[in-house]
N, C-alpha and C positions, 0 to 999 in steps of 0.2 A: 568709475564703478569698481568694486571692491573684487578681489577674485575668491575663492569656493576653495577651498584646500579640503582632499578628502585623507582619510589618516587612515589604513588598514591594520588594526591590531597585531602585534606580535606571536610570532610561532606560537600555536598549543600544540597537543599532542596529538590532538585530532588533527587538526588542520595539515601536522607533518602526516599523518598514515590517511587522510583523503576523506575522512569519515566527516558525514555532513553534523553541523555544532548548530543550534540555534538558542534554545534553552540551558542548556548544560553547562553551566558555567565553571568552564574549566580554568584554572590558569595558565599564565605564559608558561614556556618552557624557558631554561636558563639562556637556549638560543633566544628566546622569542625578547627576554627581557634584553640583551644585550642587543637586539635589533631597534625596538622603543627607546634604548641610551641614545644611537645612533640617530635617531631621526631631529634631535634637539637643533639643530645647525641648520635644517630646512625651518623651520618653524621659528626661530627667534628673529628680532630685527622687523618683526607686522607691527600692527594695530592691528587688534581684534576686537570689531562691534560683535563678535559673540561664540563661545569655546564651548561646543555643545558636543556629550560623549554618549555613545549606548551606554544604560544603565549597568551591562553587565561586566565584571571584575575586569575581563581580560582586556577591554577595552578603556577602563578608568587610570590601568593599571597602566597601559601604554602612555596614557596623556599624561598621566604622573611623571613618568620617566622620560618621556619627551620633554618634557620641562613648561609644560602649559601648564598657566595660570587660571584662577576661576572657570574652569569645569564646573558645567549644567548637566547632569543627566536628562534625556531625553529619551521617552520609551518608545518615541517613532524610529528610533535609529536601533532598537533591537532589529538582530541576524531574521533573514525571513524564516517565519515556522515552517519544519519541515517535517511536520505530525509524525505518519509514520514511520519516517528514516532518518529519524533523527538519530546519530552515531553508526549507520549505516553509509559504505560507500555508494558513487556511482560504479562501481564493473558490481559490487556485490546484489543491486540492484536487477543490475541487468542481465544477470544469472534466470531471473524468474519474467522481467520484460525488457530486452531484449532492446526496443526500440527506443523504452524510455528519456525525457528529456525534460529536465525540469522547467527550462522556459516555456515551452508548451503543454506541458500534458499537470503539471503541479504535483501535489503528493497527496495522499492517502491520510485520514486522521490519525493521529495519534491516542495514546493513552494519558490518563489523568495521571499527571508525576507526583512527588511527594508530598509536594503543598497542599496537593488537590485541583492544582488548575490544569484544564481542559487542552490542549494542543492540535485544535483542528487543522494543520494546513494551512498555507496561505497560497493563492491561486497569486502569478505574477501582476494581473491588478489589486491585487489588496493590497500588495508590497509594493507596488506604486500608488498608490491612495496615500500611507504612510509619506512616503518620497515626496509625496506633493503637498500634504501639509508642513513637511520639512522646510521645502524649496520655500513656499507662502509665508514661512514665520522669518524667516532671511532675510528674503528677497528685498524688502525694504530699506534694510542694513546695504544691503550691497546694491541696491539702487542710487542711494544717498551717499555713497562712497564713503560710509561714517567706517571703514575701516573692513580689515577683511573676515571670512567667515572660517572656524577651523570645525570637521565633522569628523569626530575618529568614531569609527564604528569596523562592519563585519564586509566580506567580502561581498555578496550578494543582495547584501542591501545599498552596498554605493555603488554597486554596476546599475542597478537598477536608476535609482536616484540621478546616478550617470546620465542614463537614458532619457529621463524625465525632464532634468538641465538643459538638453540639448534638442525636446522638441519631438522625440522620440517616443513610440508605445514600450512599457515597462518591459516585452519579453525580449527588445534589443539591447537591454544591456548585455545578454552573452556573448557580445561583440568587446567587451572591454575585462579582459582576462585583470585579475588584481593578485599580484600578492602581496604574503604577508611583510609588516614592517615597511610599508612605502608610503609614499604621497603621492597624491596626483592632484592637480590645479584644473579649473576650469575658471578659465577669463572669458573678455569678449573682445571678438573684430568687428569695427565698423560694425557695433551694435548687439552683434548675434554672439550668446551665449558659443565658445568654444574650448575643446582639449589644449591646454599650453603643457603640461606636462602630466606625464603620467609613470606608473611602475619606479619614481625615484627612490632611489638610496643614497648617501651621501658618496 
């Protein structure tokens, strides 16, 4: 059976000051790209039945520089929407709720951005709905051992995805802290989908 390699995008500027990013397509920072340089060394040396990237820059821009070939955009692997807090942190959140917590409690709609599209929120099953038809277009690949699977994408959508891998309801992925510029593997033992590695850097 093939293993799952998950790819977290390189530093933005958001992600260094805490502020949550899902639409807003920022770029790497000069750190963030010289962390996507670094990650080429984990990544070379597979088969890959399939090199699938979130559609957006900072993410395309990682696998670029990582040194993968034939990148798919994939619009299941967009950052989960986080309507109204989008570029807001968590403490700046919790100025007004106090208790707040995104695996449970989800966020608030957002505003229609420039393009015109709608930013409702996404509840942590929605972003495991996503996760699970990820998991369902793969899993074949990685059943058949036709080679392994590389998914670069956002923090909070491969905790989640994490979670979904492993048999889990979507709001356990906040069990699996990610940063940025790393890999993390999911193999199997004796059958069952498992963690081999995670949070690497070379």
């Amino acid at each position: 059976m093939g293993d799952l390699l998950l790819v977290r995008h390189g530093e933005t500027e958001w992600s260094r000051s805490g502020q949550h990013t899902s639409w807003t397509d920022l770029p790497l920072t000069e750190y963030g790209e010289e962390q996507a340089k670094s990650l080429a060394p984990l990544l070379t040396g597979r088969t890959y039945a399939h090199v699938l990237a979130s559609p957006l820059g900072r993410a395309i821009r990682t696998a670029e520089l990582a040194g993968l070939a034939g990148v798919v955009p994939d619009p299941d692997l967009h950052e989960w929407d986080y309507g109204g807090y989008e570029g807001i942190t968590t403490a700046e959140i919790h100025g007004t709720r106090p208790d707040w917590d995104l695996w449970t409690d989800g966020v608030p709609p957002g505003p229609v951005d420039r393009s015109g599209e709608r930013h409702p929120g996404e509840s942590p099953e929605e972003v495991g709905a996503r996760a699970d038809r990820v998991l369902a277009r793969v899993g074949a690949a990685l059943d058949a051992d036709a080679g392994d699977v590389v998914l670069v994408a956002h923090a909070h959508f491969l905790r989640v995805l994490t979670a979904r891998r492993l048999g889990l309801p979507p709001a356990e992925g906040r069990l699996f802290q990610l940063a940025t510029g790393t890999v993390g593997r999911l193999s199997t033992e004796h059958g069952r989908p498992v963690i081999a590695e995670w949070n690497r850097r070379p």
